[in-house]
C-alpha positions in Angstrom: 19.4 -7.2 28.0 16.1 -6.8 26.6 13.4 -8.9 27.9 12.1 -11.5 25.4 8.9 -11.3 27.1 8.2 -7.9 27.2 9.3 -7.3 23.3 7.2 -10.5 22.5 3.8 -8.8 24.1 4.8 -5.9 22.6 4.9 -7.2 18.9 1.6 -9.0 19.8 -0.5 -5.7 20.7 1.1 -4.4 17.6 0.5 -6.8 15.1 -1.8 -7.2 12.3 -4.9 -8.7 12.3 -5.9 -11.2 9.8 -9.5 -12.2 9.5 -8.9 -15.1 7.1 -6.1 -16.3 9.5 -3.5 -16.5 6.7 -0.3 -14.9 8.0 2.4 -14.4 5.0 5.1 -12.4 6.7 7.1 -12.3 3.3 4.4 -9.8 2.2 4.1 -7.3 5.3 8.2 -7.7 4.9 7.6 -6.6 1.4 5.0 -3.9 2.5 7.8 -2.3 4.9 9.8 -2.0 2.0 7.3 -0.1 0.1 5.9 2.3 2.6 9.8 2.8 3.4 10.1 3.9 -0.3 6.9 6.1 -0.1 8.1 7.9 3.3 11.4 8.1 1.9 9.8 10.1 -0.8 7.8 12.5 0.3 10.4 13.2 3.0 12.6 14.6 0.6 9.3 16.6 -1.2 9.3 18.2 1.8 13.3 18.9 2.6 14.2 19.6 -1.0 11.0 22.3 -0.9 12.2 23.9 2.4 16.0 24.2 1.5 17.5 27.7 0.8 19.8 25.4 -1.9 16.2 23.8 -3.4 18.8 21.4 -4.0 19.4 21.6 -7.5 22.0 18.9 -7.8 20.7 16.6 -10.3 19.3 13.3 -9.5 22.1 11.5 -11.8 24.7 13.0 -9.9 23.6 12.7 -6.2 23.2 8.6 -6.6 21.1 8.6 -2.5 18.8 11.6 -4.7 18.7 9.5 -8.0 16.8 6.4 -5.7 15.0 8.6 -2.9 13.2 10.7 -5.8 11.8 7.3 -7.3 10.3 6.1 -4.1 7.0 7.5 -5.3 6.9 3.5 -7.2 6.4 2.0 -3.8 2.6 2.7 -4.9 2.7 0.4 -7.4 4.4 -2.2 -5.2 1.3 -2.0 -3.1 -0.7 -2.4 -6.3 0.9 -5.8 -6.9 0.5 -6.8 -2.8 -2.9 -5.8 -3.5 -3.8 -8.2 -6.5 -1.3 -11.0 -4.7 -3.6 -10.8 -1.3 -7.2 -10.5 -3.0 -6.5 -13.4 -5.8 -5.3 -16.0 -2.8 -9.1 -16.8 -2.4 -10.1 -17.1 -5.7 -7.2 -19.2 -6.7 -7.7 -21.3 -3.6 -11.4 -21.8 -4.0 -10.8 -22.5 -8.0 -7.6 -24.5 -7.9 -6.7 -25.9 -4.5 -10.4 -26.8 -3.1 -10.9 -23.8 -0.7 -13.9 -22.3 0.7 -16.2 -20.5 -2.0 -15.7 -16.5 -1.7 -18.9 -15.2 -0.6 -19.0 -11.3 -1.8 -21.3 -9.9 0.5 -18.7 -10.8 3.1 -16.1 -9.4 0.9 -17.5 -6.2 0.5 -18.2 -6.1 4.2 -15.2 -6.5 5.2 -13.5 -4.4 2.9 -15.8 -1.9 4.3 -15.3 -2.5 7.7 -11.7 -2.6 7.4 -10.6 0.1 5.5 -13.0 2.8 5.6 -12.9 4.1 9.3 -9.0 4.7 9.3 -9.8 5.9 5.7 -12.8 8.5 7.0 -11.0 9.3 10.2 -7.6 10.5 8.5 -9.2 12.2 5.4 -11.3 14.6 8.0 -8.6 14.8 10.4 -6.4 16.2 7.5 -9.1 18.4 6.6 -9.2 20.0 9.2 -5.5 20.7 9.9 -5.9 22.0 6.3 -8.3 24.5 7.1 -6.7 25.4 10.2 -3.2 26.4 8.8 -4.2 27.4 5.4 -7.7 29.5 5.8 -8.7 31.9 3.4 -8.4 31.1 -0.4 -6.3 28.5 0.0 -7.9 25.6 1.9 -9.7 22.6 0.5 -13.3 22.8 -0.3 -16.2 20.9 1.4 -16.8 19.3 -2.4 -13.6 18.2 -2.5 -13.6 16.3 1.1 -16.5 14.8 -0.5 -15.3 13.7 -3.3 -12.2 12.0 -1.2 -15.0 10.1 0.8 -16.9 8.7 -2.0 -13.5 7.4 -3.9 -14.3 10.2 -6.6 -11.4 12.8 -6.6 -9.3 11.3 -9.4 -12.2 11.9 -11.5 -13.4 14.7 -11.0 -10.7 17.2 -9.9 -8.4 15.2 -11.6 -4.8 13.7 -10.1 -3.7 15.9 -7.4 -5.7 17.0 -3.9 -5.0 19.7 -2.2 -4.8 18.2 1.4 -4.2 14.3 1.2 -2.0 13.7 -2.1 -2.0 10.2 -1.3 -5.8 9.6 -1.3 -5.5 9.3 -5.8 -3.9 5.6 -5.1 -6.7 4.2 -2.5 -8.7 5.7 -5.2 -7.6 3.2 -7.2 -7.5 -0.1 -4.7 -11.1 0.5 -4.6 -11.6 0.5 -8.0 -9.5 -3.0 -7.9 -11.9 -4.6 -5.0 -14.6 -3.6 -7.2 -13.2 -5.5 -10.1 -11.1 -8.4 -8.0 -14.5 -10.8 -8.1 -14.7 -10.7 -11.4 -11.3 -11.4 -12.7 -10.7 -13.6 -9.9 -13.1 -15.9 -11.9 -12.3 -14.9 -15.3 -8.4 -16.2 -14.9 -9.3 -19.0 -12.1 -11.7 -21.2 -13.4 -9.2 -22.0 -16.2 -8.3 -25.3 -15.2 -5.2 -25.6 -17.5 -2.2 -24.2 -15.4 -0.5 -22.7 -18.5 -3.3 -21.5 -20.3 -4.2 -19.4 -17.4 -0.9 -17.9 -16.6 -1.1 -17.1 -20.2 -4.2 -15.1 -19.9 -3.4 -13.2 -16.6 -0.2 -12.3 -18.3 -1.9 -11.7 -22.0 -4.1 -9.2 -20.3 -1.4 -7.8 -18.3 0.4 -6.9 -21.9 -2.8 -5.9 -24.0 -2.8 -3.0 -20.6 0.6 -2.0 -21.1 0.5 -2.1 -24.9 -2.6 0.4 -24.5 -1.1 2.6 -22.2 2.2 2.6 -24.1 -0.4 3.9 -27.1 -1.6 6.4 -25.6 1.4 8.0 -23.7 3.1 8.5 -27.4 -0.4 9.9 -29.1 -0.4 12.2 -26.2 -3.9 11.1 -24.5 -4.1 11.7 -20.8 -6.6 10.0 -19.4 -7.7 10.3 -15.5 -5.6 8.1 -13.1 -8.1 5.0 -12.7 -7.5 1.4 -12.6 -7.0 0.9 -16.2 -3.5 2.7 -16.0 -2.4 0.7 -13.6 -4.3 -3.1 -13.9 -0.8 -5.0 -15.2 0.8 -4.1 -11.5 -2.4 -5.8 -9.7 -2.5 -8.7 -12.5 1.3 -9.7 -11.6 0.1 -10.1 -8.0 -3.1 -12.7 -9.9 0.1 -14.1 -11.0 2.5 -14.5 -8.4 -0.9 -16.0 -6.1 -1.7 -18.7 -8.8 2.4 -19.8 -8.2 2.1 -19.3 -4.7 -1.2 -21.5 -4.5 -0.8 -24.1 -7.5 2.9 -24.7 -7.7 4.5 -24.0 -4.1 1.5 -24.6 -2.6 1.6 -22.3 -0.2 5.3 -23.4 1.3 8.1 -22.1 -1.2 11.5 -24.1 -1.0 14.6 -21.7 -0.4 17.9 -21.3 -2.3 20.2 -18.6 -1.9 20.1 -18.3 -5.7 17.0 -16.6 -5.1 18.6 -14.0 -2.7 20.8 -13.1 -6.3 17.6 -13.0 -8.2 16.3 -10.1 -5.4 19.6 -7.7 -6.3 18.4 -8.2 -9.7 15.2 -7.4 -8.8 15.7 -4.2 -7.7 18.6 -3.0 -10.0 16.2 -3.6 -13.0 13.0 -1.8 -11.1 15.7 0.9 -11.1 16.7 0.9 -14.5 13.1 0.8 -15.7 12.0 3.9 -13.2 15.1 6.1 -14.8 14.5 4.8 -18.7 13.7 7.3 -20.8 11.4 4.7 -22.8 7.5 4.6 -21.7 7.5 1.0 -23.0 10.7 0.3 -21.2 8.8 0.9 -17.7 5.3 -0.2 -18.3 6.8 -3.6 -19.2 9.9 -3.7 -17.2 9.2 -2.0 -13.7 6.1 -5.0 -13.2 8.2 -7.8 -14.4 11.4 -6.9 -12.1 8.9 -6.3 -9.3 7.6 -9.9 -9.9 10.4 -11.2 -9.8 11.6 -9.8 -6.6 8.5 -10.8 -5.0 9.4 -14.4 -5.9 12.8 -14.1 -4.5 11.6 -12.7 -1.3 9.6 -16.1 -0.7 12.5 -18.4 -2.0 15.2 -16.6 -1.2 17.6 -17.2 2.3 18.9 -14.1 3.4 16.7 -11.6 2.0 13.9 -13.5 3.3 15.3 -13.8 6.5 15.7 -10.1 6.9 11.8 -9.1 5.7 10.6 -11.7 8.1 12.0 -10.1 10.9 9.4 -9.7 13.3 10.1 -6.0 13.5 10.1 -5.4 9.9 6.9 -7.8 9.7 4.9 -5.5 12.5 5.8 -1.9 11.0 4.6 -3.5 7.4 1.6 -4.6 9.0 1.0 -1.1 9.8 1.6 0.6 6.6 -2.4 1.8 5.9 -1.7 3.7 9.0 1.5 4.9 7.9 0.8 5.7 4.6 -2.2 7.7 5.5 -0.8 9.6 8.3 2.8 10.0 7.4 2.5 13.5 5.0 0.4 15.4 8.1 2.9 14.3 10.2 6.2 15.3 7.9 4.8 19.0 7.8 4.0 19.3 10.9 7.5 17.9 12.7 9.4 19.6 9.5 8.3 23.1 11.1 10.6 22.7 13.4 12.8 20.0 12.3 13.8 22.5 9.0 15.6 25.0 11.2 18.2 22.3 11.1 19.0 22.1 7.3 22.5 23.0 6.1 21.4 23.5 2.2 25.2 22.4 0.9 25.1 18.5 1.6 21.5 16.7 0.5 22.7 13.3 2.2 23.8 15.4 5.5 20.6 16.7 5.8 18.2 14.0 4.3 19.8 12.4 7.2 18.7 14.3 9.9 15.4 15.2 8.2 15.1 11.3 8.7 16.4 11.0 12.2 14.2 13.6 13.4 10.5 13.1 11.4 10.6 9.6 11.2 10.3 8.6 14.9 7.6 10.9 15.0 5.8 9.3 12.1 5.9 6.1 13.6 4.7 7.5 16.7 1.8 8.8 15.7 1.5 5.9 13.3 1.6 3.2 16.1 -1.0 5.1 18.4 -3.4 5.4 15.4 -3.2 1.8 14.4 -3.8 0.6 18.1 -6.5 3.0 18.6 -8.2 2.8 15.1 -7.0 0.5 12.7 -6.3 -2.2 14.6 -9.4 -2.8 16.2 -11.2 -2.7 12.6 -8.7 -5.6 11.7 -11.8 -7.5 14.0 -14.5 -8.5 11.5 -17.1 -8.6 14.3 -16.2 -4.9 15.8 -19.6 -3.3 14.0 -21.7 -6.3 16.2 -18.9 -5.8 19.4 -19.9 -2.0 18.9 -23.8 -2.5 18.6 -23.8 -4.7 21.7 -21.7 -2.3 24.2 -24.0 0.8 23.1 -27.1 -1.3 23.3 -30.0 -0.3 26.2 -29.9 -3.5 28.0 -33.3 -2.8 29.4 -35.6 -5.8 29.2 -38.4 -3.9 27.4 -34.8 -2.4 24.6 -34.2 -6.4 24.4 -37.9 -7.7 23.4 -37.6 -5.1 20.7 -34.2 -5.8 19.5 -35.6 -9.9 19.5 -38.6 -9.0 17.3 -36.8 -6.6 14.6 -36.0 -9.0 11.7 
């Protein structure tokens, strides 16, 4: 039998750090969920381009194909984790008497936190890049720099040619940017109703634009304002979380049926043919799951599992490593595809690449990302490299 023990210390040297000392392990259960669907995804990119049968069965009629190929929406599941987890201390601060958000701490740690897994994976990629396609063909120094300064969306536009995933952290930083201000636009409304009104009124004015545009034909550059109602439903379901359930949701397994829901009409909205049908719909049967997961029994019991809860935890890790790593185990995991029977070998695409994404996954986040989760680290790091000289110390105690 296993020992308790050993799997307890285990989850602890894997587990997320929170500098704010809020744990919600509804939302690393729900972050699981979505890195699962973005793994998911561009694990069968990678199969379905290295098949001899391209597999040209249509999504409709291969139903595991039909869900897979829209896993690419676990991005804007993150969107709305996003707004959920940056609104909690506005909307505590405005409504529930919490401790005032001071943004040059914010901004600190947002730097501190995200950008050395962020500058460490974009180089490291780079350079695998260069190494197996030289020539022609591999990224440009301009366009590594336009990863590290958040800039690639606009200026080469959606796709990169080495880190595909880098156009969404494009647009969280836009959203950190942003999140002070609307945090006190929509929080310092006192009235409850009046400000659920105008997180969700600004929500719809977004989606009516978009759906504008989409029909007239203008394509604008993937930034936040293609994507804003997905962070506002996480405003929303933080003011709930805060105001009304104050931070301890009742449970009722008539919340577990609202989840199914959930996720059928995500479904239905991703496969609609109707832009207005999925600007409006995917968001609101997103929120609506998210609710469920935090009043819901079952469902709720099974995204809580500690497990599930430390692998979410890790999903920055994940999500930025886990394309390098597909290509690189598919060279050798591909010899194994049979080309007739997508589900056969999605399969053991899966059973081979993921372990090895979660590998690689875990040692980064122990060895980089986790110990960035520390909000002192830069000061931890300044002090172990310091001369400790006496003369090094009197000028370290006279420079302001």
């Amino acid at each position: 039998m296993p020992n308790p023990r050993r799997r307890d210390r285990l989850l602890s040297a894997l587990s997320r750090r929170t500098s704010s000392g809020r744990f919600i392990p509804e939302i690393d259960g729900l972050r699981f969920v979505s890195i699962a669907l973005v793994v998911l995804f561009h694990l069968d990119v990678y199969v379905a381009g290295s098949s001899t049968a391209a597999y040209a069965v249509p999504p409709d009629a291969e139903p595991l194909a039909g869900m897979v190929r829209h896993g690419s929406w676990g991005v804007h599941l993150f969107f709305i984790i996003s707004g959920f987890v940056l609104a909690l201390p506005f909307v505590s601060y405005h409504q529930a008497g919490g401790e005032k958000v001071r943004l040059r701490a914010y901004f600190a740690r947002r730097l501190t936190r995200l950008e050395p897994p962020y500058v460490v994976a974009v180089l490291g990629t780079f350079m695998m890049a260069l190494a197996v396609r030289p020539g022609g063909h591999a990224p440009s120094a301009a366009e590594l720099v336009a990863h590290l300064l958040y800039l690639h969306n606009v200026v080469y536009g959606w796709m990169s040619t080495f880190i595909t995933i880098a156009w969404s952290l494009e647009i969280e930083v836009q959203f950190y940017l942003a999140a002070p201000v609307l945090g006190r636009l929509f929080f310092s409304i006192g009235h409850t109703l009046r400000r659920r009104a105008a997180i969700g009124g600004a929500a719809l004015l977004a989606i009516a634009a978009q759906v504008v545009l989409a029909r007239t034909g203008i394509a604008l550059p993937r930034t936040l304002l293609l994507y804003i109602q997905f962070f506002l439903a996480g405003f929303l379901l933080a003011d709930v979380y805060v105001t009304s359930w104050k931070g301890a949701p009742r449970h009722d397994w008539r919340w577990d049926g609202v989840w199914i829901l959930g996720w059928a009409g995500m479904l239905a909205a991703v496969r609609s043919p109707s832009p207005a049908v999925l600007a409006l719909g995917f968001p609101a049967a997103a929120l609506a799951t998210f609710a469920a997961t935090f009043r819901g029994i079952w469902f709720r019991r099974l995204l809580t599992n500690p497990w599930i809860v430390t692998i979410g935890g890790m999903c920055y890790t994940i999500y930025l490593l886990h394309n390098p790593v597909i290509v690189v185990a598919g060279r050798f995991s591909t010899r194994w595809l049979r080309g007739d029977d997508y589900g056969v070998d999605l399969l053991l695409q899966a059973v081979t690449v993921l372990p090895a994404v979660l590998l690689v996954s875990t040692l980064f986040f122990v060895l980089v990302e986790r110990p960035c989760m520390d909000r002192h680290w830069p000061r931890k790091l300044h002090e172990r490299f310091r001369p400790s000289t006496p003369e090094v110390n009197k000028v370290f105690r006279k420079t302001p």
